[in-house]
Wavefront OBJ file of the C-alpha trace (Angstrom):
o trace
v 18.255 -6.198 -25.917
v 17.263 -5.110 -22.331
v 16.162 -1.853 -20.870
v 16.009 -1.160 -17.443
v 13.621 1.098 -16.298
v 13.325 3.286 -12.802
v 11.018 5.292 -10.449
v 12.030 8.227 -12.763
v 8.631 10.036 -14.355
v 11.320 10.633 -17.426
v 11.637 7.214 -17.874
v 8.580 6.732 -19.713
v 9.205 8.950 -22.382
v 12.696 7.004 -22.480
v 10.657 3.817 -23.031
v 8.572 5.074 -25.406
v 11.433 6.389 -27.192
v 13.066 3.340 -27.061
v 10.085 1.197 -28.163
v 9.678 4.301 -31.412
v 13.595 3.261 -31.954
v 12.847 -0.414 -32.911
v 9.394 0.396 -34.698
v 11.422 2.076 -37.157
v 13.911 -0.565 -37.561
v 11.045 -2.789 -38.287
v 12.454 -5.485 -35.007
v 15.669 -5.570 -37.259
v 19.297 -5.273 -37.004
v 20.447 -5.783 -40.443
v 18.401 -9.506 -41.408
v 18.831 -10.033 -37.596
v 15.573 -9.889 -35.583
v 15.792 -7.729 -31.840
v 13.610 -7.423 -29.034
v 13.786 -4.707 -26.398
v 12.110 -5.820 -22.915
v 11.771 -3.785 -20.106
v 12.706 -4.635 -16.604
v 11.710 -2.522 -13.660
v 14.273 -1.320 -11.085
v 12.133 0.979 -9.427
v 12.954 0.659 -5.384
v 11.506 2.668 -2.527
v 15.116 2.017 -0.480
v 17.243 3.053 -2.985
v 19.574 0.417 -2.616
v 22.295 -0.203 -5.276
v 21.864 -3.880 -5.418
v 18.359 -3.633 -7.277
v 19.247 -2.694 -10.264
v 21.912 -5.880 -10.338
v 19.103 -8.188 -8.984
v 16.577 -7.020 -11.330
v 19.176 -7.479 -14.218
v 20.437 -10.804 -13.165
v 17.133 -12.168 -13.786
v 17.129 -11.280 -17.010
v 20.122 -12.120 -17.720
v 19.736 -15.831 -17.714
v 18.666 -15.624 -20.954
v 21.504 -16.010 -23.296
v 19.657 -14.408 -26.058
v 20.311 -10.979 -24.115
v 23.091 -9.238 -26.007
v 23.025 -5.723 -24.273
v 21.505 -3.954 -21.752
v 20.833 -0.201 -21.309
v 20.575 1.380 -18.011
v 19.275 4.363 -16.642
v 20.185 3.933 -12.991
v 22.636 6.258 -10.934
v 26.239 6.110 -10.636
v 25.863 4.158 -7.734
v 23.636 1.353 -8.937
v 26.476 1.747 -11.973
v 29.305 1.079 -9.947
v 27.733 -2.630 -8.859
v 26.191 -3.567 -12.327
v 29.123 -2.483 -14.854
v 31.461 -5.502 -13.028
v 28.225 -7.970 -12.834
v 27.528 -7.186 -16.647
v 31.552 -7.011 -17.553
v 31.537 -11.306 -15.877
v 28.968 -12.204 -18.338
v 30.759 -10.091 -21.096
v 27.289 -8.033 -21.922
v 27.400 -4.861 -23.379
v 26.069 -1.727 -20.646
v 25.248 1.239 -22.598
v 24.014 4.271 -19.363
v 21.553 6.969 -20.334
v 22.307 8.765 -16.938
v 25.427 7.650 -14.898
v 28.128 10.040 -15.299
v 31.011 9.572 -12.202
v 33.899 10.052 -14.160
v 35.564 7.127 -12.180
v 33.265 4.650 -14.088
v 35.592 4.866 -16.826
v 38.712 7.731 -15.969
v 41.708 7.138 -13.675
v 42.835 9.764 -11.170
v 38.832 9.966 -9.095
v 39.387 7.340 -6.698
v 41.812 4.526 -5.299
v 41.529 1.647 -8.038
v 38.847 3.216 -10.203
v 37.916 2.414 -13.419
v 39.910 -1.036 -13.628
v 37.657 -2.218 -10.374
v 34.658 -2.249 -12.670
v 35.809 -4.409 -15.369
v 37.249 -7.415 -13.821
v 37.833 -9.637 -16.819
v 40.243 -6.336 -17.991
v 37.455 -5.449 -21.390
v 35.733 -2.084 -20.964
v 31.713 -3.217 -21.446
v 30.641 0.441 -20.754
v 29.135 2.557 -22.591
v 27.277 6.252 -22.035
v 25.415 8.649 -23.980
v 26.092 11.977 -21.872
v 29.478 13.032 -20.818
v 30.594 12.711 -16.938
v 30.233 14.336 -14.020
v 34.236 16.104 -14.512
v 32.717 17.841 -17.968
v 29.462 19.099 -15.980
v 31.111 20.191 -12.584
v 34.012 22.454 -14.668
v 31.615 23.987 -16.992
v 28.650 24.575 -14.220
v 31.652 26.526 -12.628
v 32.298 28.198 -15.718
v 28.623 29.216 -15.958
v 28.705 30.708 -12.134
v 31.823 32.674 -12.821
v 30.129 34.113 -16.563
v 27.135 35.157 -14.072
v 29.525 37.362 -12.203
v 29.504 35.395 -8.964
v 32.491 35.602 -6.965
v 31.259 33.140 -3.875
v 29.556 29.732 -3.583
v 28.375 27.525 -0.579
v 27.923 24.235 -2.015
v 25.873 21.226 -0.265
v 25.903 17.672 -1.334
v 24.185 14.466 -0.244
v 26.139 10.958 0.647
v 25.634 9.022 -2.950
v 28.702 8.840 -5.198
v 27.182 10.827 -7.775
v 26.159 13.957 -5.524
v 29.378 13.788 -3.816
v 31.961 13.567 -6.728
v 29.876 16.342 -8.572
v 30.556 18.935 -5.083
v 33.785 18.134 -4.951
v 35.136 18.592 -8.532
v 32.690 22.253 -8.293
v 34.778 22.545 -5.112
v 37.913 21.645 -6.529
v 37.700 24.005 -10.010
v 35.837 26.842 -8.087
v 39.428 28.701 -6.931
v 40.699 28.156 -10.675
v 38.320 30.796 -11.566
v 38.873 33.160 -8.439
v 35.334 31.523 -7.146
v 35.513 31.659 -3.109
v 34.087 28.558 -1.498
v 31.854 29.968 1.826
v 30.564 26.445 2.874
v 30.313 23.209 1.618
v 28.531 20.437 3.780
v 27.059 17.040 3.429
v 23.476 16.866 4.230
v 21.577 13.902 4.893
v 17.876 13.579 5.813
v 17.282 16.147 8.521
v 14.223 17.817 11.207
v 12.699 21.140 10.102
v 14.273 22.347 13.305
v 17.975 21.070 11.582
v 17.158 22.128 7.820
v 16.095 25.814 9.635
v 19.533 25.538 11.049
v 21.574 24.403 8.012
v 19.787 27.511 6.043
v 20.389 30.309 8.720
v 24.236 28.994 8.178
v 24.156 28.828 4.545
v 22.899 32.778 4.687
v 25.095 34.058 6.996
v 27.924 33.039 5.000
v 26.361 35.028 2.083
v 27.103 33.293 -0.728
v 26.124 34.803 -3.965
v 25.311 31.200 -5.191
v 24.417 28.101 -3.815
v 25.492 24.670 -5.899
v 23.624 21.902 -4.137
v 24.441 18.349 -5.715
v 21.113 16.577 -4.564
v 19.851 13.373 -5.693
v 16.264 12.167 -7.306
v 15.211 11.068 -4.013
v 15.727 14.261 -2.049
v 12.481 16.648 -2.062
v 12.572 20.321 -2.689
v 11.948 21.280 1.291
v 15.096 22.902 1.815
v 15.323 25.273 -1.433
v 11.836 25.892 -0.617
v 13.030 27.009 2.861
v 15.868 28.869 2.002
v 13.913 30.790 -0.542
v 11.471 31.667 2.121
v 14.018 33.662 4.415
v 16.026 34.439 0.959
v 13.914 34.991 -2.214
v 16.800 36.353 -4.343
v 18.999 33.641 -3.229
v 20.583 31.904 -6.578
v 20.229 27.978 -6.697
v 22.186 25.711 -9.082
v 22.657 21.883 -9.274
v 23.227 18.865 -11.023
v 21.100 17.230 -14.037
v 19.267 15.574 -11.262
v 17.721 18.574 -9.876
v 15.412 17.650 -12.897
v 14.625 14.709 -11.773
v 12.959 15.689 -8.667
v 9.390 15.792 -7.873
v 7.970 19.564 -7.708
v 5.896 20.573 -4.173
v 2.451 21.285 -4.786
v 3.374 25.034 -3.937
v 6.371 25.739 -6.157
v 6.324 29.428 -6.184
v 9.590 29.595 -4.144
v 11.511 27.241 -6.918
v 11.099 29.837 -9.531
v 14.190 30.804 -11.415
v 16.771 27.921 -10.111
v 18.741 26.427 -12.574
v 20.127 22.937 -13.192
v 22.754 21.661 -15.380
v 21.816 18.699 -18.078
v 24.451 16.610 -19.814
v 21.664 16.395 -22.674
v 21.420 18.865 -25.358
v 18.514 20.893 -25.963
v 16.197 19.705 -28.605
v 16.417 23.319 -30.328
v 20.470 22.603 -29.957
v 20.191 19.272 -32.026
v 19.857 19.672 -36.237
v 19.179 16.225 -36.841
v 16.117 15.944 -34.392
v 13.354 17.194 -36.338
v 12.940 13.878 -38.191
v 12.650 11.993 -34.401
v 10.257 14.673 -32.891
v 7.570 14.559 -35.407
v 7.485 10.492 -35.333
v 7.560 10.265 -31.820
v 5.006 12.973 -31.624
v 2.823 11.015 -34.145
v 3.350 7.898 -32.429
v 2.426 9.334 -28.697
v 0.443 12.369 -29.604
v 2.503 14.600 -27.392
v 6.258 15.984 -27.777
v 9.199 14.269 -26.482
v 11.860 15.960 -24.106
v 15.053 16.287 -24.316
v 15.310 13.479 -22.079
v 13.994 11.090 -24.646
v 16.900 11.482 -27.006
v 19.801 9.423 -25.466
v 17.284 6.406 -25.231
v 16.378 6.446 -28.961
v 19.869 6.921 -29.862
v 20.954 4.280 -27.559
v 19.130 1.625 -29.235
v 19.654 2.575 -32.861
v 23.551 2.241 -31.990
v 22.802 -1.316 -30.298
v 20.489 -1.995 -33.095
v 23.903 -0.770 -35.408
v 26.396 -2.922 -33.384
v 23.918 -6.099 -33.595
v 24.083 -5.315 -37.446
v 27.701 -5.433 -38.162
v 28.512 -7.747 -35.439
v 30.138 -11.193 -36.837
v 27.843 -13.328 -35.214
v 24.672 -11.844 -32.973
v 26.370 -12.979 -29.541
v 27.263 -11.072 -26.265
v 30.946 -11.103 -26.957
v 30.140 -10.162 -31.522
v 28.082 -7.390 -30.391
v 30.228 -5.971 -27.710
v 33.709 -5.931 -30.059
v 31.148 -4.327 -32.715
v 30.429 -1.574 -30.402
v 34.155 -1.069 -29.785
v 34.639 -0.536 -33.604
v 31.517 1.531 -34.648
v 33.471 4.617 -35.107
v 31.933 7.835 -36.250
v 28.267 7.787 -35.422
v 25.479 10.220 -37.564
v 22.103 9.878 -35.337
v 19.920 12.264 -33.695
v 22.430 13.853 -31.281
v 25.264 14.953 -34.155
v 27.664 13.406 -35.405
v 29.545 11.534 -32.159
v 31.256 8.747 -30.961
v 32.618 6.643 -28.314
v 36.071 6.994 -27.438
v 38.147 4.140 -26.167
v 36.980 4.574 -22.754
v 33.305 4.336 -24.020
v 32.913 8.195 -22.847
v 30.982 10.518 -25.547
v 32.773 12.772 -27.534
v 29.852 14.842 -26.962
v 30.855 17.642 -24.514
v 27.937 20.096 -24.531
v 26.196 21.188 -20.802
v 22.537 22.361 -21.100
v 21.971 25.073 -18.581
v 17.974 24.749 -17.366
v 15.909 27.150 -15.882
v 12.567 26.702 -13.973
v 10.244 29.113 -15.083
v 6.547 28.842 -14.275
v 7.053 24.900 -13.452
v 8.925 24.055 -16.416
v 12.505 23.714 -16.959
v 13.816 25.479 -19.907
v 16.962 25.655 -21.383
v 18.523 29.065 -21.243
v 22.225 28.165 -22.564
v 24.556 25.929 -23.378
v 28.436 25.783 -23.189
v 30.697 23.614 -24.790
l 1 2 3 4 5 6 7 8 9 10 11 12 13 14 15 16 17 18 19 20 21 22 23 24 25 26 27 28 29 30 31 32 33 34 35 36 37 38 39 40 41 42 43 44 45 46 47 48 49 50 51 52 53 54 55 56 57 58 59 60 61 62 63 64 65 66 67 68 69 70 71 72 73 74 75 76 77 78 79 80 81 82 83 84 85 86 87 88 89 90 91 92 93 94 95 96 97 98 99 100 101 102 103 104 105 106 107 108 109 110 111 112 113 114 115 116 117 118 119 120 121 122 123 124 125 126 127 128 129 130 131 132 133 134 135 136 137 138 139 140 141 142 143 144 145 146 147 148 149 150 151 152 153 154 155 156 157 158 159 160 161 162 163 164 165 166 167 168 169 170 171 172 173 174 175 176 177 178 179 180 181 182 183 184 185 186 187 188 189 190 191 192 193 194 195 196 197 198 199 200 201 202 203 204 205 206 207 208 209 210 211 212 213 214 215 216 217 218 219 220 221 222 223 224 225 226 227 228 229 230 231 232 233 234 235 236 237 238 239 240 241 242 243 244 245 246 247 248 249 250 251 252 253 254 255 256 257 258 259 260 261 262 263 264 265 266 267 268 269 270 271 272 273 274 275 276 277 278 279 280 281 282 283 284 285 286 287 288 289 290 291 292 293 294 295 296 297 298 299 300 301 302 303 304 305 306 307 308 309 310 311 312 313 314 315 316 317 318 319 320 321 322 323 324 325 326 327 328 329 330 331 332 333 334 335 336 337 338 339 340 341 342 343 344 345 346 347 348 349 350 351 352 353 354 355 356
């Protein structure tokens, strides 16, 4: 089994989550003995191609029965057809464009990803479609009645906007503005922010990505304290400025439940708190599930080999693990559907709600 790790400070509580996951299976899947290496895809250029190069390597070895992922959509959309070739099992912790694996997003999307015509894809959180309609819901409940909403170039941050863009009018929302933004001069972020106020929206949505820093909240904040900020699950992500007194009180959206929204945690939070000496995050929880249902596919899987353990994880059903009871549909989407509404309060997010 492989795990591919990022530049993501999260990601080590996923590894260690992970690495708690097979601990408890004692290395076993049934009588069947698994190891879980780590392979870094952390890149300073963000290109999509390093999470495929970094996998191909590993790869080689035949003994590699499934891989788990935690890179973007975009790294997603190049290693789900690399991965479907060799007939591996991908199981994602964190892409979620619904095109990976729903018709109807773009031109020739999902069957572009899976070239021998067997879906190999797997996630743990539901897509992008589930968190734009109910981050919409959550403006409207709020009593806003206009948004401006910003985006960057990457597929993730730019499907997200425009599914908020497209459900916004289905619940009398008014969209003010909605731009792309790319890496800009003070002088241009100054400007982008005096036309993001004049159109007075009540709420901003701003579908950013991990690599983006916090300068232009922090600048609209400055001319607009009160100014309401939402985003995406990656908002979270994102490294805080040393000064984040401007940030206080925006809110993200998290396809991950809540630990305090999960009943069957408790059992996982005080081993891996034993184990580490500090508490897991919510964040930690799709990692350790994700192996214990590899770990259950390599089990009841006819013989332990790429193409055994991928038809087992097509017929594993009803699964009872930390996150409920769930399971993959035939699309390999989560029938989990719950959105974690986040709030940064004194330089920690915390979840304030959650809708289904």
């Amino acid at each position: 089994m492989l795990g591919i790790s990022s530049k993501w400070d999260i990601i080590t509580e996923v590894q260690q989550a992970s690495q708690l996951a097979l601990l408890e299976s004692g290395g076993q899947a049934g009588n069947r003995q698994v190891e879980l290496v780590f392979v870094d895809t952390a890149d300073p250029q963000q290109t999509t191609l390093r999470e495929q190069a970094a996998i191909a390597k590993a790869v080689e070895d035949p003994a590699v029965v499934a891989v788990i992922t935690a890179g973007n959509s975009d790294a997603a959309r190049e290693t789900i057809p690399f991965l479907n070739r060799l007939g591996l099992t991908c199981v994602s912790l964190t892409a979620t464009w619904p095109g990976l694996t729903k018709p109807g997003f773009a031109p020739g999307e999902p069957g572009i990803f899976y070239p021998t015509g067997q879906r190999n894809f797997f996630r743990m959180i539901p897509s992008d479609d589930i968190q734009a309609v109910t981050a919409v819901q959550w403006m409207k409940e709020q009593g806003f009645q206009s948004v401006y909403v910003l985006h960057t170039e990457t597929v993730y941050s730019t499907g997200l906007a425009n599914i908020v863009v497209a459900q916004a009018p289905l619940s009398d929302l008014t969209i003010v503005g909605h731009e792309q933004v790319t890496h800009f001069s003070p002088a241009e972020q100054a400007q982008l922010a005096e036309r993001i106020l004049l159109s007075d929206p009540d709420v901003l949505y701003y579908a950013a990505d991990p690599s983006i820093d916090f300068s232009l909240e922090v600048t609209l904040r400055t001319y607009d304290p009160e100014l309401t900020i939402i985003g995406g699950e990656t908002l979270t992500f994102r490294r805080f400025p040393d000064d984040i007194t401007a940030l206080e009180g925006i809110y993200a959206t998290n396809m991950t439940p809540s630990l305090e929204q999960l009943t069957s945690v408790g059992s996982f939070v005080e081993a891996y708190q034993e184990q580490y000496g500090e508490a897991p995050s919510s964040f930690a929880v799709p990692g350790y599930e994700a192996v214990n249902v590899i770990l259950q596919a390599i089990a009841q899987a006819d013989e332990p080999t790429r193409a055994g353990v991928l038809e087992a994880m097509h017929q594993l059903g009803d699964i009872s693990g930390v996150m409920g009871n769930w399971s993959f549909d035939a699309h390999g989407d989560t029938s989990l559907q719950i959105t974690n509404v986040l709030q940064l309060q004194q330089g920690e997010w915390v979840s304030i709600d959650s809708i289904r």
